[in-house]
C-alpha positions in Angstrom: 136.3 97.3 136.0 135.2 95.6 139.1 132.5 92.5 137.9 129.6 94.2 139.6 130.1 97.5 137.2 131.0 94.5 134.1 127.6 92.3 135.6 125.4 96.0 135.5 127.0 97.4 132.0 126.3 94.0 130.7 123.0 94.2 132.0 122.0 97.6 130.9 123.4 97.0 127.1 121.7 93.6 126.6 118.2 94.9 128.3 118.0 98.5 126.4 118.5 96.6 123.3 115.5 93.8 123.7 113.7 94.9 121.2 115.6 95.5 118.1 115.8 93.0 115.5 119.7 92.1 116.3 120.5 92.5 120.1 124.0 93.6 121.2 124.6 90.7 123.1 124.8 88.7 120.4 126.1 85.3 120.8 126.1 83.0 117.4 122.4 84.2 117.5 121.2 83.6 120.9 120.8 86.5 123.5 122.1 85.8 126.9 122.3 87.8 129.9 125.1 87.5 132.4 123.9 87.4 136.3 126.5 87.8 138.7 125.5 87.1 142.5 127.4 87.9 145.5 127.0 85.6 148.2 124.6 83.5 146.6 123.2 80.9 148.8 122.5 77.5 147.1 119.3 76.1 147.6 119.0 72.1 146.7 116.5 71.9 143.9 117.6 75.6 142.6 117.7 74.9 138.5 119.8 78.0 136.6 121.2 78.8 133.2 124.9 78.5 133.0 126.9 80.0 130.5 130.8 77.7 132.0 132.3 74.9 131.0 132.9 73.8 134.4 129.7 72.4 136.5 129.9 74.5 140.0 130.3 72.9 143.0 127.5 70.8 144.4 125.3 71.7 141.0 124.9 68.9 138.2 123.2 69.4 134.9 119.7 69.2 134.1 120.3 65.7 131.9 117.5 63.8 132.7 120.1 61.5 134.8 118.9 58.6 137.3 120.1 58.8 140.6 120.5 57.0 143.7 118.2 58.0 146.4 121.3 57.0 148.9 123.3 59.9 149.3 120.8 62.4 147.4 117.6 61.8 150.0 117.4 66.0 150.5 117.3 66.9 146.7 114.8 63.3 146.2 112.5 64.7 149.2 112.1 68.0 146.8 111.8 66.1 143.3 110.6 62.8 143.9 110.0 60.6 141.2 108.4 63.4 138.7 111.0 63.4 136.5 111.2 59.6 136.1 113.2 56.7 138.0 111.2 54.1 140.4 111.1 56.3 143.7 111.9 53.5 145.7 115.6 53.4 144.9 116.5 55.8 142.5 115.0 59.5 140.9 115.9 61.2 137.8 117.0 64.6 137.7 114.7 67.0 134.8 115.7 67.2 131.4 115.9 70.7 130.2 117.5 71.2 127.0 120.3 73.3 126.5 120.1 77.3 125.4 122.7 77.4 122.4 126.2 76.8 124.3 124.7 77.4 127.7 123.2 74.4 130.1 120.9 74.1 133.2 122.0 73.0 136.1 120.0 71.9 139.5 121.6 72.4 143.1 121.8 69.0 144.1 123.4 69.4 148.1 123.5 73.0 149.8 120.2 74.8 152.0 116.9 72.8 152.0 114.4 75.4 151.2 112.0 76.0 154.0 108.3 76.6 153.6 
């Protein structure tokens, strides 16, 4: 099974099973659905659930960390200061908590979203 047909059966089993007491997709007692995207473009400031181990490539967790503005100016110029640090030198990435095993993560260098 290619992971398309694994991303829609996963889909379709989790989805017609919303509203019963106890999904299918039952994971210690959280329900999680799988996304799979094919030539997914990363856009800096981008925040998504992610259900790996391993951080992706150019992403970083949603930890609430303080940066340096040097070497982060494009995902500063979307974020600023709002989620804490002094704006003059550093920022601070959101906090988001995690969803049972699975984490947030930001896009922190890839495509600057245009307006």
């Amino acid at each position: 099974m290619d992971l398309n047909t694994l991303g829609e059966s996963l889909i379709e089993d989790c989805t017609s099973n919303v509203n019963n007491a106890k999904p299918k997709c039952d994971n210690g007692g959280t329900f999680f659905i799988i996304f799979y995207f094919m030539d997914f473009d990363e856009y800096i400031g981008t925040i998504m659930l992610c259900a790996n181990a391993i951080t992706p490539e150019n992403w970083l967790d949603c930890d609430g960390r303080i940066m340096s503005i040097q070497g982060n100016g494009s995902i500063f110029t979307l974020l600023r200061n709002r989620y804490g640090g002094d704006g003059t030198t550093n920022f601070a990435l959101p906090k988001i908590p995690n969803l049972g095993d699975a984490r947030y993560i930001i896009c922190v260098k890839g495509n600057y979203p245009m307006r």
